[in-house]
C-alpha positions as protocol buffer text, in pm:
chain_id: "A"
residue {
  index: 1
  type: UNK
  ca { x: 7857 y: 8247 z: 10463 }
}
residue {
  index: 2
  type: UNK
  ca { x: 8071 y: 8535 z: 10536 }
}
residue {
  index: 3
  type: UNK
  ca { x: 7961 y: 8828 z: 10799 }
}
residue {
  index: 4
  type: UNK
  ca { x: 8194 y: 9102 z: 10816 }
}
residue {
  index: 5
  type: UNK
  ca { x: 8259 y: 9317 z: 11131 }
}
residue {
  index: 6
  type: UNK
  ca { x: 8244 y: 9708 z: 10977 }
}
residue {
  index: 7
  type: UNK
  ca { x: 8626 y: 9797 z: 11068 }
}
residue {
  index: 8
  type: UNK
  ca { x: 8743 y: 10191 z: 11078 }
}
residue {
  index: 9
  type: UNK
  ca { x: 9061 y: 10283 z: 10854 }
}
residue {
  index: 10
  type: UNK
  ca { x: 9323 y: 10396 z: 11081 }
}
residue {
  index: 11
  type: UNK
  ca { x: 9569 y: 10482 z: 10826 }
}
residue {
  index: 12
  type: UNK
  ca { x: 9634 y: 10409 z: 10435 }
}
residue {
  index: 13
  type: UNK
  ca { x: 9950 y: 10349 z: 10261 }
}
residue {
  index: 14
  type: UNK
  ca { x: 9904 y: 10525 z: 9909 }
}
residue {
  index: 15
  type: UNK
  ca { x: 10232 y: 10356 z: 9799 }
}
residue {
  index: 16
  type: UNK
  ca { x: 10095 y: 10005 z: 9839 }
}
residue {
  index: 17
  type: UNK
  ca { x: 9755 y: 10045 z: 9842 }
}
residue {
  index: 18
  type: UNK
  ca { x: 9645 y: 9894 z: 10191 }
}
residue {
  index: 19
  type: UNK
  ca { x: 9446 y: 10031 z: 10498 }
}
residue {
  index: 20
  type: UNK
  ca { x: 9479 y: 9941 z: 10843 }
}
residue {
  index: 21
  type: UNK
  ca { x: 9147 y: 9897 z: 10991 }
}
residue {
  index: 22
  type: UNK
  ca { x: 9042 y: 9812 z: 11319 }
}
residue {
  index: 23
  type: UNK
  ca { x: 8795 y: 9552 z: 11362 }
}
residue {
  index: 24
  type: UNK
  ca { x: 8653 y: 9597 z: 11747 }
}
residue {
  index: 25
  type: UNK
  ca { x: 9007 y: 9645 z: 11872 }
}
residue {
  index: 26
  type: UNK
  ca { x: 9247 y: 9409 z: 11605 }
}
residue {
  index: 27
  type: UNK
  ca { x: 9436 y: 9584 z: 11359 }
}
residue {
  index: 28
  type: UNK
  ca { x: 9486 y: 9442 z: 11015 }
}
residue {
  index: 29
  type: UNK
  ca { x: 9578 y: 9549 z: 10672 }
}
residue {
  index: 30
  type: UNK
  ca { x: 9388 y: 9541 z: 10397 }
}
residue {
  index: 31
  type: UNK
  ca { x: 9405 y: 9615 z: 10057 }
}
residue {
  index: 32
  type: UNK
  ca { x: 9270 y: 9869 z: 9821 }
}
residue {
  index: 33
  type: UNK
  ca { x: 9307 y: 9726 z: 9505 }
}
residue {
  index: 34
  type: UNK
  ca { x: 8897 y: 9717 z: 9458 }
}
residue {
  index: 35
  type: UNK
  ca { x: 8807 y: 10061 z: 9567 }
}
residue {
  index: 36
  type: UNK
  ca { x: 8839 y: 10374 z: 9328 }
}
residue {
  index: 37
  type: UNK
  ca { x: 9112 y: 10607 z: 9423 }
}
residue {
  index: 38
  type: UNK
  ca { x: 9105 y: 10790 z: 9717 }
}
residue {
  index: 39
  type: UNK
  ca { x: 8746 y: 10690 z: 9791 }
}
residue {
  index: 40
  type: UNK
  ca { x: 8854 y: 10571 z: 10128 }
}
residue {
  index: 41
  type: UNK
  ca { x: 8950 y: 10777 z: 10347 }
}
residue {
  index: 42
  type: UNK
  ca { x: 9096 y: 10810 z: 10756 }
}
residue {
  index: 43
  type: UNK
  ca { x: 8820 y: 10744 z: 10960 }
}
residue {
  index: 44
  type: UNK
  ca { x: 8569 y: 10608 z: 10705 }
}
residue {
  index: 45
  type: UNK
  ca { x: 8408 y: 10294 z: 10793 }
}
residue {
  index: 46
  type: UNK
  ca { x: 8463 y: 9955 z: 10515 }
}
residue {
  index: 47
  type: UNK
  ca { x: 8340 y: 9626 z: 10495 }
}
residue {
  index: 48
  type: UNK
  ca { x: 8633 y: 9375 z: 10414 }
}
residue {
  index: 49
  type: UNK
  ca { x: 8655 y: 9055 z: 10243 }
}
residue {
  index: 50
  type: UNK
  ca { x: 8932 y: 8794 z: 10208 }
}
residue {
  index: 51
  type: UNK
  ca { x: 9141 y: 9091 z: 10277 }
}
residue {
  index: 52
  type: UNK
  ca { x: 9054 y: 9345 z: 10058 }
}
residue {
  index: 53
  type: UNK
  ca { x: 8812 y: 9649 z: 10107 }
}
residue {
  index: 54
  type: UNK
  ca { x: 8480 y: 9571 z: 9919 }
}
residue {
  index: 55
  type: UNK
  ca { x: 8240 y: 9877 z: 10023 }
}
residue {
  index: 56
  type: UNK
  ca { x: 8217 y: 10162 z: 10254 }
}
residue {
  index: 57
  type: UNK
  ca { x: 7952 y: 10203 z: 10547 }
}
residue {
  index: 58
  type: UNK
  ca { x: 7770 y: 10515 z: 10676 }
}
residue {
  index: 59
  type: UNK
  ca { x: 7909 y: 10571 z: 11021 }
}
residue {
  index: 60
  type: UNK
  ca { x: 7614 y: 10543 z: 11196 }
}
residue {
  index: 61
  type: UNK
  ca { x: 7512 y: 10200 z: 11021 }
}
residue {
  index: 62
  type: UNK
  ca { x: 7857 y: 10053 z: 11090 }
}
residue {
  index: 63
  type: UNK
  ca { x: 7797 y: 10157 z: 11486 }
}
residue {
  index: 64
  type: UNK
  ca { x: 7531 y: 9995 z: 11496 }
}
residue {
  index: 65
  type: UNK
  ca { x: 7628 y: 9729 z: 11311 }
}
residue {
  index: 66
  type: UNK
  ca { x: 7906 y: 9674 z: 11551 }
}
residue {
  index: 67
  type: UNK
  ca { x: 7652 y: 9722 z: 11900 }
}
residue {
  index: 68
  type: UNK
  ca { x: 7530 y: 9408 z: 11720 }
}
residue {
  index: 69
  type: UNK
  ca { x: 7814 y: 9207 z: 11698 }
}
residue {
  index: 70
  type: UNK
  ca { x: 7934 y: 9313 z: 12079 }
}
residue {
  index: 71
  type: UNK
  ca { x: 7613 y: 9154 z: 12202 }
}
residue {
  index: 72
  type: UNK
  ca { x: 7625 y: 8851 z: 11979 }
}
residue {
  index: 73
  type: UNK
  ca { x: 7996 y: 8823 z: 12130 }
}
residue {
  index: 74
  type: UNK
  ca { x: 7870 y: 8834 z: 12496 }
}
residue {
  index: 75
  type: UNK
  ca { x: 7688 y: 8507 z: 12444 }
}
residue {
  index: 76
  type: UNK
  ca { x: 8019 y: 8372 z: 12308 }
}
residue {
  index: 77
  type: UNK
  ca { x: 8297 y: 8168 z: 12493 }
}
residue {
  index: 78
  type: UNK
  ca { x: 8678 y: 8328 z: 12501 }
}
residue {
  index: 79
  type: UNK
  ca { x: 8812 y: 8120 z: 12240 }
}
residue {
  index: 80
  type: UNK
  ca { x: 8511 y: 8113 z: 12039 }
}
residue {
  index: 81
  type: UNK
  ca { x: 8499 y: 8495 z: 12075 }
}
residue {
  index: 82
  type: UNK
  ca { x: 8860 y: 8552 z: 11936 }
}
residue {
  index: 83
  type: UNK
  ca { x: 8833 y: 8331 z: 11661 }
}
residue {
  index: 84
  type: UNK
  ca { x: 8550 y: 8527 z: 11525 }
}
residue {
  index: 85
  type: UNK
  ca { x: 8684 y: 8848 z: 11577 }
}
residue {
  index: 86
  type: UNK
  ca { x: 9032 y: 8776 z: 11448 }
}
residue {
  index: 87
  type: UNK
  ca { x: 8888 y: 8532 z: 11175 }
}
residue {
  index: 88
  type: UNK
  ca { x: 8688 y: 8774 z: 11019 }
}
residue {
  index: 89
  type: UNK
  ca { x: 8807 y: 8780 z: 10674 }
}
residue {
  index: 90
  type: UNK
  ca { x: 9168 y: 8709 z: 10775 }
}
residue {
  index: 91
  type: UNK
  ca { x: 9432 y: 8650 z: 10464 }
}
residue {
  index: 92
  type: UNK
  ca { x: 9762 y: 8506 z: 10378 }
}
residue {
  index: 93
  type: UNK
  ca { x: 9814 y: 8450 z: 10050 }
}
residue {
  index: 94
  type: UNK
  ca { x: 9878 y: 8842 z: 9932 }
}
residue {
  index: 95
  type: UNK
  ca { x: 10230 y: 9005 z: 10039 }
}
residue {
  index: 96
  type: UNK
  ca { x: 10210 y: 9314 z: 10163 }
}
């Protein structure tokens, strides 16, 4: 089962198609490819999936979304607590 951690775009590269989000403080990229063009925008909050953008969340449903997950992550240990984090619908086999 996969939960994923609503991450904020931080920037978009309209020549390749990926995002950079940041999920609770990690950066990553992630791709486009399934979204319609230019629905995603600076600041809008996505839900990601073996790398790639699936949906967009309302703001204040991704906030609190992401309360969640801090207080699940309080209960965690270190390592377990990174691995989730930086887990979290991590990717290799597209080049960027």
């Amino acid at each position: 089962m996969c939960l994923s951690i609503p991450s904020k775009v931080v920037s978009i590269n309209k020549e390749s198609n990926i995002a950079t989000v940041d999920t609770m403080g990690v950066q990553r990229d992630a791709a486009l490819d399934l979204m319609e063009v230019n629905d995603v925008k600076l600041g809008d909050y996505v839900l990601l999936h073996i790398g790639f953008v699936m949906n967009k969340i309302d703001e204040e449903d991704a906030l609190a979304s992401i309360d969640t997950y801090k207080e699940i992550l309080k209960l965690m240990d270190e390592e377990d607590r990174k691995k989730a984090i930086l887990e979290d619908d991590e990717y290799t086999n597209r080049e960027l």
